[in-house]
Every structure is written in structure tokens, then in C-alpha cells.
N, C-alpha and C positions, 0 to 999 in steps of 0.2 A: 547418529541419525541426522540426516539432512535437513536444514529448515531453508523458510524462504518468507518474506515481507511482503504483504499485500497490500499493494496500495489500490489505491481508487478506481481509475479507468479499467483496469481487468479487472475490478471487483463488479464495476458496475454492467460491463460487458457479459459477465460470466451469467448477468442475473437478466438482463436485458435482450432476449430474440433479437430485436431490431436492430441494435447494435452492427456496425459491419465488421468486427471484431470477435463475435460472440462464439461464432465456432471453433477458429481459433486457439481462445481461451478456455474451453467448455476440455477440447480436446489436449491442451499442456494442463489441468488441470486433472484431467482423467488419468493420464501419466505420470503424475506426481508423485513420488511416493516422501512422505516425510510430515515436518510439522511446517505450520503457515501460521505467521505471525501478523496483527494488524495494530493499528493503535485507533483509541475512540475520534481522532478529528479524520481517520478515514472513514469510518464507518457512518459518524456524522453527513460527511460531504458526499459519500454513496448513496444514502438515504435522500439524501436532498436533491441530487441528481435524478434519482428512480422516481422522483416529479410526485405529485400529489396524492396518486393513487396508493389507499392501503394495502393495496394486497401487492404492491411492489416494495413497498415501503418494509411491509412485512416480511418478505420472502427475503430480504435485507437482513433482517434479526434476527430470524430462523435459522440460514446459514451457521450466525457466528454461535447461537443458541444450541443449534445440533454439532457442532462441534469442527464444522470446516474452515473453522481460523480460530486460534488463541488471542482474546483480547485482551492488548496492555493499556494501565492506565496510565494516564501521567501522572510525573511526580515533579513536584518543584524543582528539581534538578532538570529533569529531562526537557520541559518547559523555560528552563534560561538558557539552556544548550540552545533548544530550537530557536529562542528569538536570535541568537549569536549567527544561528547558521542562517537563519533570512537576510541577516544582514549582511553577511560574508559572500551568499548567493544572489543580492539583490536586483541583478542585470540579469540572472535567467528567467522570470525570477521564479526562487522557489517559495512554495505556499507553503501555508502551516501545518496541512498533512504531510508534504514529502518533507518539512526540516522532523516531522515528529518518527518518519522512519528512517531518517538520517541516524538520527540520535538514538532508535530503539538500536539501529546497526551498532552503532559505537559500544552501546552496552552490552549488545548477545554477541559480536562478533560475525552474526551472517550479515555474507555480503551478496544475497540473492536475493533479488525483487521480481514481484512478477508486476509488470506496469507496462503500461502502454505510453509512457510521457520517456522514451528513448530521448530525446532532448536533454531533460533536468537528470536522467539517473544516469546519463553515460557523463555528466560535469561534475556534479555530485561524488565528492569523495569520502572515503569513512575516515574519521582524523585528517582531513585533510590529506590523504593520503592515498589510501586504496580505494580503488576501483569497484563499482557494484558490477555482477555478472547479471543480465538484462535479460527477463523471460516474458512470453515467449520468444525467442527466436524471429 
């Protein structure tokens, strides 16, 4: 089965009208077929981008609640990876959510992200190594 890492800006796109992304994202995500992986400091920083209001805030939770992302937690490990990888990335630079779907890549093996930050994921290598495949398109 196909999987793929969600990070933030198409999370928050997907959830956001306004967004000028949102259609875009609504529609790679309607042709998706597979699992979708996220970690809690996306979900965090989507929530807090989706600004004050509850019922954005919520429609945040709900998503990963009803089942349209698997959320991982961190683990101590995964957590000194990522500070390794901020510092490694510190001229892109990369935050603490993309080092924590850096490091979920390292561990599962996928190397597909749906993200809108094309900058940090096309630098961004798994091991130092391989290349993320960047959606949408």
C-alpha cells in the first residue's frame, strides 16, 4: 500500500477555503489512494495556523480523528534525530515539524510528502541521502 507524510501547509490548505492552494490540495487529496501519515508538532502548528477560531481549530482534530491521517508520536529517539536534523538543515532552515517528518521518513521508509514548503522537501534528504517525491505536483 502506498503511503504518504503530511505536513502542515497542505494540511492546513486542505482545511482552509481561503487558502489559494486549497483546491489544489482538496483535489490530490481526493485521488489519493493509500495511507497518510502525520506527526503531533504538524498537527500542533496546523491548529495554530487555523488561528483562533474553534470550529477551525476543530475541523483540525476531526480530520485526524476520523481517520484521514495516522498520527505518530514522538519518541525520544525520533526527537534527537530531529534536533540532529535542524541543525544539519539550519540554513533552510528546517523547523521542528519537517525535521519530525524527516525522521518519521527515516523510520517508515516513505519518501512521499504532500507539502507545499517545495523549498525545505526538495533539500531535505532521508539519511542524508534520498530524495522526497513532492506532492502535489
Amino acid at each position: 500500500m502506498r503511503s504518504l507524510l503530511l505536513d502542515t501547509g497542505a494540511f492546513v490548505a486542505l482545511l482552509d477555503k481561503s487558502e489559494k492552494q486549497h483546491n489544489r490540495c482538496v483535489i490530490f487529496l481526493r485521488e489519493f489512494k493509500g495511507k497518510i501519515l502525520t506527526t503531533e508538532p504538524v498537527l500542533t502548528e496546523a491548529v495554530y495556523l487555523l488561528g483562533p477560531s474553534v470550529k477551525a481549530q476543530k475541523a483540525c482534530m476531526e480530520f485526524i480523528l476520523r481517520g484521514g491521517a495516522v498520527l505518530v508520536p514522538q519518541s525520544p529517539e525520533s526527537l534527537s534525530r530531529a534536533v540532529v536534523l535542524m541543525e544539519k538543515y539550519k540554513d533552510i532552515p528546517m523547523d521542528f515539524a519537517d525535521a519530525t517528518l524527516v525522521t518519521l521518513a527515516e523510520e517508515t521508509s516513505i519518501d512521499e510528502v504532500f507539502t507545499l514548503d517545495i523549498k525545505g522537501f526538495s533539500a531535505y534528504r532521508i539519511h542524508g541521502k534520498r530524495p522526497f517525491i513532492v506532492w502535489p505536483e
